[in-house]
C-alpha positions as CSV (number, residue, x, y, z in Angstrom):
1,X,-9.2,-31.9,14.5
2,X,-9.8,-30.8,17.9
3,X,-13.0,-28.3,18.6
4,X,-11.3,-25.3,19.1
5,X,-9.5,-24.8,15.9
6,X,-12.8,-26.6,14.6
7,X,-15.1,-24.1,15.5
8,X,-12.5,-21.0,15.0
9,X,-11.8,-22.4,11.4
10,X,-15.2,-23.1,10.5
11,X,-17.1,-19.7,11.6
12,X,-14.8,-18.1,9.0
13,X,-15.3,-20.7,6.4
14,X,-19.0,-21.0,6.9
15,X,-19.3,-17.5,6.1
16,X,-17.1,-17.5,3.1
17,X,-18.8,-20.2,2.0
18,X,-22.5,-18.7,2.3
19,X,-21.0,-15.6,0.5
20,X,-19.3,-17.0,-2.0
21,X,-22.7,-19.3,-3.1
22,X,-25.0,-16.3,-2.3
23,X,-23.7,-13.6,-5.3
24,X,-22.6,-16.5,-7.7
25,X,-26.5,-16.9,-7.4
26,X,-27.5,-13.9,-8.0
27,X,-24.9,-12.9,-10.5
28,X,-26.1,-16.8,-12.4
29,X,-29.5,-15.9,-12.3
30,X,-28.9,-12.2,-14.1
31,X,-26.9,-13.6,-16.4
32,X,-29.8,-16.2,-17.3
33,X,-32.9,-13.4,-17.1
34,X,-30.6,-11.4,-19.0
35,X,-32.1,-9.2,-22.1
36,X,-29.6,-10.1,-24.6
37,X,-29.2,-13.0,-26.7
38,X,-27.8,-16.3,-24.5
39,X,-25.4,-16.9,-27.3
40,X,-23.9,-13.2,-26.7
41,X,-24.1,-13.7,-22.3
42,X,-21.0,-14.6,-20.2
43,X,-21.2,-18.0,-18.8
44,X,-22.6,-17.9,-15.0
45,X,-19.9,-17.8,-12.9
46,X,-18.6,-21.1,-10.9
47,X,-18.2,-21.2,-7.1
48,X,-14.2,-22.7,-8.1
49,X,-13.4,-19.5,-10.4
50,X,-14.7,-17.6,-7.0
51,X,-13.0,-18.9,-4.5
52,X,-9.4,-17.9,-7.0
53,X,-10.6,-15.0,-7.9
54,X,-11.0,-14.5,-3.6
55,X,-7.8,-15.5,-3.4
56,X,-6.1,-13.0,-5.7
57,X,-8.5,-10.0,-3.9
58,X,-6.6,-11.0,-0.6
59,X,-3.3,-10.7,-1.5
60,X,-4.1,-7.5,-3.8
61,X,-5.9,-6.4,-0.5
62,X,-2.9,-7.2,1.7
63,X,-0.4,-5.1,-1.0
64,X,-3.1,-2.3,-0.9
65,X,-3.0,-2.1,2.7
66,X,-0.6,-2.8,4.2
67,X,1.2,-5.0,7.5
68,X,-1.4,-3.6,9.8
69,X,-3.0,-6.1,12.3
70,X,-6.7,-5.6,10.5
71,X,-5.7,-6.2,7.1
72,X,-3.3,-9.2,8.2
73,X,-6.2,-10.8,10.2
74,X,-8.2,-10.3,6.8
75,X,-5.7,-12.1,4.3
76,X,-5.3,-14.7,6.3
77,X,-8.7,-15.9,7.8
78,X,-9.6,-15.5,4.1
79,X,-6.6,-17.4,2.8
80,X,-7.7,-19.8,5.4
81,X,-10.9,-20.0,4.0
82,X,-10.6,-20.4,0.7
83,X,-7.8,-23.5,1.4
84,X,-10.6,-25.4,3.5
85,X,-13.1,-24.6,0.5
86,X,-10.6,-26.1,-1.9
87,X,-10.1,-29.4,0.4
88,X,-14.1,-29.9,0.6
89,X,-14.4,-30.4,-3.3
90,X,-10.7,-31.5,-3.9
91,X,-10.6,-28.2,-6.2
92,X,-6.6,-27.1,-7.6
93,X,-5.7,-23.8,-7.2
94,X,-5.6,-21.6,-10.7
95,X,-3.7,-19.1,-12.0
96,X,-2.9,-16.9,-9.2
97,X,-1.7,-13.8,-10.9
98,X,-3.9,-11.9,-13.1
99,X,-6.6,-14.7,-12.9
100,X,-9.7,-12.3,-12.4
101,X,-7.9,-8.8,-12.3
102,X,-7.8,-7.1,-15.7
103,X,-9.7,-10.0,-17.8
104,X,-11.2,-8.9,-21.2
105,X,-14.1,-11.0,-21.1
106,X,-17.4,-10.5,-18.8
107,X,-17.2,-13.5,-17.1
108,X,-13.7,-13.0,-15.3
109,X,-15.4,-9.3,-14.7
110,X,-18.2,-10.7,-13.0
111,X,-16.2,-13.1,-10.9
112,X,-13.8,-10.1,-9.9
113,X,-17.2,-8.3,-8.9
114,X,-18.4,-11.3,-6.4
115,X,-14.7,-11.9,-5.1
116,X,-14.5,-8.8,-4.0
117,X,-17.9,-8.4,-2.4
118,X,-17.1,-11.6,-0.4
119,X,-14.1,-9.8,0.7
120,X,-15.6,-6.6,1.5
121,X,-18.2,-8.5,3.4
122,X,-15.3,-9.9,5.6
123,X,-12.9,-7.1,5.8
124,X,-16.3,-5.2,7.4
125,X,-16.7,-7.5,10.1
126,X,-13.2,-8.2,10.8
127,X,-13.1,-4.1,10.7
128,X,-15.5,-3.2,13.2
129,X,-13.5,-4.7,16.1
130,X,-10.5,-4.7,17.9
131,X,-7.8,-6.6,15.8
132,X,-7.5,-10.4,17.1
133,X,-4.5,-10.4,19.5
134,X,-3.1,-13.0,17.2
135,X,-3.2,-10.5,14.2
136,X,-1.5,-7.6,16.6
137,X,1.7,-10.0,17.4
138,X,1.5,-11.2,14.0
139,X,2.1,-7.4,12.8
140,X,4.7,-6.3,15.6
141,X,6.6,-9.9,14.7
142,X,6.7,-9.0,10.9
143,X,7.9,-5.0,11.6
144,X,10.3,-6.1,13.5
145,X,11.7,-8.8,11.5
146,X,11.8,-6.1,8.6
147,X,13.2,-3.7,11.0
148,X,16.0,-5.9,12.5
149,X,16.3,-8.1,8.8
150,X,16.2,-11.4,11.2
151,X,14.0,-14.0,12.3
152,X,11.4,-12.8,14.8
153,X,9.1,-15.4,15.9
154,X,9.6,-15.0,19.6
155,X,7.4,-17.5,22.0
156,X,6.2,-16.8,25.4
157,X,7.4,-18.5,28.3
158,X,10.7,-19.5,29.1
159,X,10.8,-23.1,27.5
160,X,8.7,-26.2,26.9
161,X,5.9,-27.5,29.0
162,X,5.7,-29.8,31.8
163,X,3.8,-33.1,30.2
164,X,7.2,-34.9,28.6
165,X,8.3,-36.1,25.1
166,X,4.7,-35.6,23.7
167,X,4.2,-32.2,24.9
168,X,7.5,-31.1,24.6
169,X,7.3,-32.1,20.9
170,X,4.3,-30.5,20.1
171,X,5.1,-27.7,21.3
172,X,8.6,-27.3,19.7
173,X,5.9,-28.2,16.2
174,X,3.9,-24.9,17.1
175,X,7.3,-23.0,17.4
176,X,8.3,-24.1,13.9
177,X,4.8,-23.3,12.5
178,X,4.9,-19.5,14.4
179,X,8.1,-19.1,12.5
180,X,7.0,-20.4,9.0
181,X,3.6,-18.3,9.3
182,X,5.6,-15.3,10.3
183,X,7.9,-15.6,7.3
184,X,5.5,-16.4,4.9
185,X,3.3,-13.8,5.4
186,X,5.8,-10.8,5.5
187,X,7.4,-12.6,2.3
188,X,3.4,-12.7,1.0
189,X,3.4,-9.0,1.5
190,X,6.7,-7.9,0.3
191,X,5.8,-9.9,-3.2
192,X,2.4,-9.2,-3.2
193,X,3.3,-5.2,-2.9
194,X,5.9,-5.2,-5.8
195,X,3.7,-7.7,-8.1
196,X,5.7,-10.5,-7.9
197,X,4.8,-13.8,-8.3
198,X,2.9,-15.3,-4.8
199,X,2.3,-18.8,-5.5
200,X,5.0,-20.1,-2.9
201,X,3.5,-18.6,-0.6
202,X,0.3,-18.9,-0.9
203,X,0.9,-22.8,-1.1
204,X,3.3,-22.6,2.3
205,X,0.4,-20.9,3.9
206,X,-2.3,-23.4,3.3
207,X,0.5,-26.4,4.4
208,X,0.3,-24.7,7.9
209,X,-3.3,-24.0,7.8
210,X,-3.9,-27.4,7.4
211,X,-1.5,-28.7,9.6
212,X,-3.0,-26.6,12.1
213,X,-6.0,-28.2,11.3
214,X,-4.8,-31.3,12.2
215,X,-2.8,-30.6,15.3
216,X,-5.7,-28.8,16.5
217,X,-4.2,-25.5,17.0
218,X,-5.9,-22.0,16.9
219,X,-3.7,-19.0,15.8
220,X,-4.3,-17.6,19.3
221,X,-2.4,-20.7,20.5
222,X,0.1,-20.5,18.1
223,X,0.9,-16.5,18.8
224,X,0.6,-17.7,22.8
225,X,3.5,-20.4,23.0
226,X,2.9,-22.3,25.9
227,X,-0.8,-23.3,25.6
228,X,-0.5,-25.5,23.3
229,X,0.2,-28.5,25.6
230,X,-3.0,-30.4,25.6
């Protein structure tokens, strides 16, 4: 993986990660000093039902909200996140629908409750500044593909790089993965905001995460075309 995308992908994880293990702490250690009998307490909460249950906040975030460029830089740094959290342990997705949201018993509650302080934490810092430039042509590329009903992953410049076959290659790869992100994510949104089911998706989207990953490609890159050509 090449630096860039190393250190872009990594800030965000980092801090989902430190979030994640800070209130399943806290949340485990009132559930053990807890007044009631053990026998009667919810099982402290694991960091694997967290990172789901962070998962389903995003996309019920994403419905909530909305296609604008803030909320779509939220769901997908944090979908990003929670992906590379999975690959560290080798962790399976769960149930994506209805696996924290709406749960009987206290310990899905408390799980909901951390999930969505994770989140909140994120969504505040993504929040207090300008929308990534990435996130901005991510939102004008999914209105207008619902607008206009077609493809809309347009890339700067006027055609491949100067470097040959190499270049030219990978840089046809980042076209293909603009377009797959682009569709994904307004397909994300349209199923997330009607309830549907969102575990295509969700899968597609951590496919191109990691293949970005591994082609070393930020998202700025990938909403910028032509840079890509190292």
């Amino acid at each position: 993986m090449e630096p860039a995308r190393q250190a872009e992908g990594d800030g965000v994880t980092a801090a989902v990660r430190e979030g994640v293990r800070r209130w399943t702490r806290y949340y485990t250690a009132r559930v053990l000093w807890a007044a009631e009998p053990v026998e009667a307490a919810a099982p402290p909460p694991s960091e694997a039902s967290v990172i789901d249950a962070l998962e389903v906040r995003a996309v019920e975030d994403l419905a909530a909200r909305g296609g604008r460029a803030h909320a779509l830089a939220a769901v997908v740094t944090q979908l990003d996140a929670v992906a590379r959290l999975r690959r560290e342990v080798g962790a399976r997705a769960g149930a994506v629908d209805g696996a924290a949201d709406g749960a009987a018993d206290g310990a899905a509650a408390m799980v909901a409750v951390i999930a969505r302080r994770v989140h909140a934490e994120r969504c505040a810092v993504i929040d207090a500044a300008p929308a990534p430039r990435w996130a901005v042509a991510l939102a004008e590329e999914i209105a207008a593909r619902g607008e206009s009903g077609e493809a809309a992953a347009r890339v700067a410049g006027s055609g491949p790089p100067c470097g040959g076959r190499v270049a030219e290659l990978r840089w046809r790869l980042v076209q293909a993965l603009r377009e797959a992100e682009v569709a994904t994510v307004a397909a994300l949104w349209r199923r997330a905001a009607c309830g549907g089911d969102v575990g295509d998706e969700l899968e597609q989207l951590g496919a191109i995460g990691e293949t970005l990953d591994m082609i070393g490609v930020t998202r700025g890159e990938l909403y910028e075309g032509e840079r890509g050509t190292r």
